[in-house]
Every structure is written in structure tokens, then in C-alpha cells.
N, C-alpha and C positions, 0 to 999 in steps of 0.2 A: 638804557642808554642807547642812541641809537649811533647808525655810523656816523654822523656830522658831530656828534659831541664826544666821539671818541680822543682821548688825547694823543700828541702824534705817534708813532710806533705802532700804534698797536690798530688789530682790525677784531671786527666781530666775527665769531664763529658761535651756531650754537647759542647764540645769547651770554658765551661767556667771553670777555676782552682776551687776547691773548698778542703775542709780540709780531709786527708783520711779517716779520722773516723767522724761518724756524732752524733756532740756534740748539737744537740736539743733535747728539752725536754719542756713538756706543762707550761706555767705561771699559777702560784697559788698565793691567797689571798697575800704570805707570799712576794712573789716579788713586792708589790703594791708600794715602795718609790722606788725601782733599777726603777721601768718601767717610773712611772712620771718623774724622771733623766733624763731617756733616750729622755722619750717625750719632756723634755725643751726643747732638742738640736734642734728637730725641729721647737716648736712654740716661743719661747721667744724672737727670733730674729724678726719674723714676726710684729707685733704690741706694742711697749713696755708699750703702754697704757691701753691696755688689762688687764693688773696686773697679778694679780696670780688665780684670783677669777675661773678662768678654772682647776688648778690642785685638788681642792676639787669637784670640780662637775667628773672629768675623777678618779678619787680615787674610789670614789660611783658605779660611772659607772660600773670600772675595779670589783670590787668585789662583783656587783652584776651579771655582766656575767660572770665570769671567769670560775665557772662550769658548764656552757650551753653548753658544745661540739658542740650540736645542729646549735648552732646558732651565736657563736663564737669563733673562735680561735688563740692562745695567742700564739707561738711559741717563744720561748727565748734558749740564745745561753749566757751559763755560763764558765766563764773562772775562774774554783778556788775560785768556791761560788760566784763568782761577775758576774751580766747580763752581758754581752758586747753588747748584738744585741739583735733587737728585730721584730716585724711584728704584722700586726694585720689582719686576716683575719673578716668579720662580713656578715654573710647574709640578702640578701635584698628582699624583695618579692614584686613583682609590677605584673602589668597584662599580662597575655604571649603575645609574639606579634612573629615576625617573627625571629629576632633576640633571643629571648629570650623563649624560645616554652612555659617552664613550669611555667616561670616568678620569675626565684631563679638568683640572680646573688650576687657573692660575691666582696666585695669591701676589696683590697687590700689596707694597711696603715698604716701610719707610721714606715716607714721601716728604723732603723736606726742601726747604729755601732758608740760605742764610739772611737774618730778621734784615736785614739792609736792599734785600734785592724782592721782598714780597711786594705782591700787588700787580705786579708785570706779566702776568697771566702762565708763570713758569710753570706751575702746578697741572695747572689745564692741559696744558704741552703736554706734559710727563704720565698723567693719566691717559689723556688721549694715545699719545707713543705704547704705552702699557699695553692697552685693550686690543689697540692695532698689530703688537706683536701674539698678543694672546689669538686671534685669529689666523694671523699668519701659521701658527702650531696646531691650529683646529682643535683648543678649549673649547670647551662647551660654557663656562664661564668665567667669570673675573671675580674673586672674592677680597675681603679685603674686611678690616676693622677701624673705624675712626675714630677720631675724641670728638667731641662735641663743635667743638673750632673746624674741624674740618669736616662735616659733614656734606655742609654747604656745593662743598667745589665737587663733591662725588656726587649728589641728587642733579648738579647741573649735567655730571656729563651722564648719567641715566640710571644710577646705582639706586637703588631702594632698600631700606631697613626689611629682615627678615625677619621672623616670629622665632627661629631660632635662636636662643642666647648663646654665648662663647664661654666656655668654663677652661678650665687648665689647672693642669697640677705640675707644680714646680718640681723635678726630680734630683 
């Protein structure tokens, strides 16, 4: 699509649509019930056995890093006082290897949009915001996991599938 068929709001970056003004701004204490909303969307479908017993431990969480700049960051995307989108950048520190020189790698997550506000390039935003603070921390890289649906919006902004699979054990 090029810029003349772009629809109004939004401009091209990158080859991906995004909104012409950029409506991000840091998460604070006070966003803590908009963001676990937003998190249902993604985990509540996963396990429904699980309960609820996670949104009091990620509440704790969220408002004990949320002014860590350092070491996490909250990107949120407000339409008229209300979240619509969200991301979570958080750094990781492991031992430098070849891949990894200084051993800072940020893990990008839970990147969502409430289903009513997708399509308006919030994603793009929020990954982009991501990678941008991942830099400003001097990561060496951006890591992250998708579903299938979102693969798309991470290959645009440069991310590429690694040969390494992701295992995990539940403890």
C-alpha cells in the first residue's frame, strides 16, 4: 500500500501502516486493573484451570517494576483515558556468549490490542517503542515468542524465527 492509499490517520513507516501521531506513553501504578484486562485476553483462554490465582501475583509484579525504567518497560496505548494496547519489554541478564556479547537480552510480551481497536498499526508502535527502549539499555537483543497470528507484525519490524525451539517446564 502505498502513501496515497493509505487511510486517513495513519502514515507508512517501514512498510507497516501505523497511526500519524504517536499516542504512547509509560504504564504507571494507576493503569494496574486496564493492563491485567488486557493480559486476560491473552492468558485466560490458555488453561482455564489455572484460575485467577496469576492476576494477583502479575498486579504485585506490575507495581513493583513499573518504575524500574532500568529494567522494565510498560508501553501503553490510551484511547480517551482507556488502555487499548499494551507490550511489555523486561531485561534479562544471562552470561555473554557469542550471540549475546554483554549478556542483556530483553524479552518482548504480551503484546496485545483490545479486538475493537486492532488494525490501527498499535502493535507496530508498541514493538517498535520495545526495541527502541531495548537499545536505549544497551541489549544486545530483543527476544520474544509468537503464535502464529502474530508472527507477521514481528518479521515486518525485523525479527526472524531461530533454529532454537522453546521448551519449559511448569514448576
Amino acid at each position: 500500500m502505498g502513501a496515497a492509499d493509505m487511510p486517513p490517520g495513519l502514515v507508512q513507516h517501514d512498510g507497516m501502516s501505523t497511526p500519524a501521531m504517536d499516542p504512547i506513553r509509560a504504564a504507571n501504578t494507576a493503569d494496574a486493573a486496564q493492563l491485567l484486562a488486557l493480559w486476560a485476553l491473552v492468558f485466560d483462554g490458555d488453561d482455564p484451570t489455572q484460575g485467577t490465582t496469576w492476576r494477583k501475583h502479575a498486579h504485585d509484579w506490575f507495581t513493583g517494576v513499573v518504575e524500574d525504567r532500568a529494567t522494565a518497560h510498560f508501553p501503553v496505548i490510551a484511547v480517551d483515558d482507556r488502555v487499548v494496547a499494551t507490550a511489555i519489554g523486561t531485561l534479562e541478564l544471562g552470561v555473554p556468549n557469542p550471540h549475546c556479547p554483554r549478556g542483556r537480552a530483553v524479552r518482548l510480551a504480551n503484546l496485545v490490542t483490545l479486538p475493537e481497536h486492532r488494525g490501527k498499526g498499535y502493535g507496530s508502535l508498541l514493538v517498535r517503542d520495545v526495541v527502541e527502549w531495548a537499545r536505549s539499555i544497551e541489549a544486545d537483543r530483543v527476544d520474544l515468542s509468537a503464535t502464529p497470528d502474530g508472527q507477521r507484525i514481528y518479521a515486518q519490524a525485523g525479527f526472524s524465527l531461530t533454529r532454537a525451539p522453546r521448551m519449559k517446564l511448569v514448576l
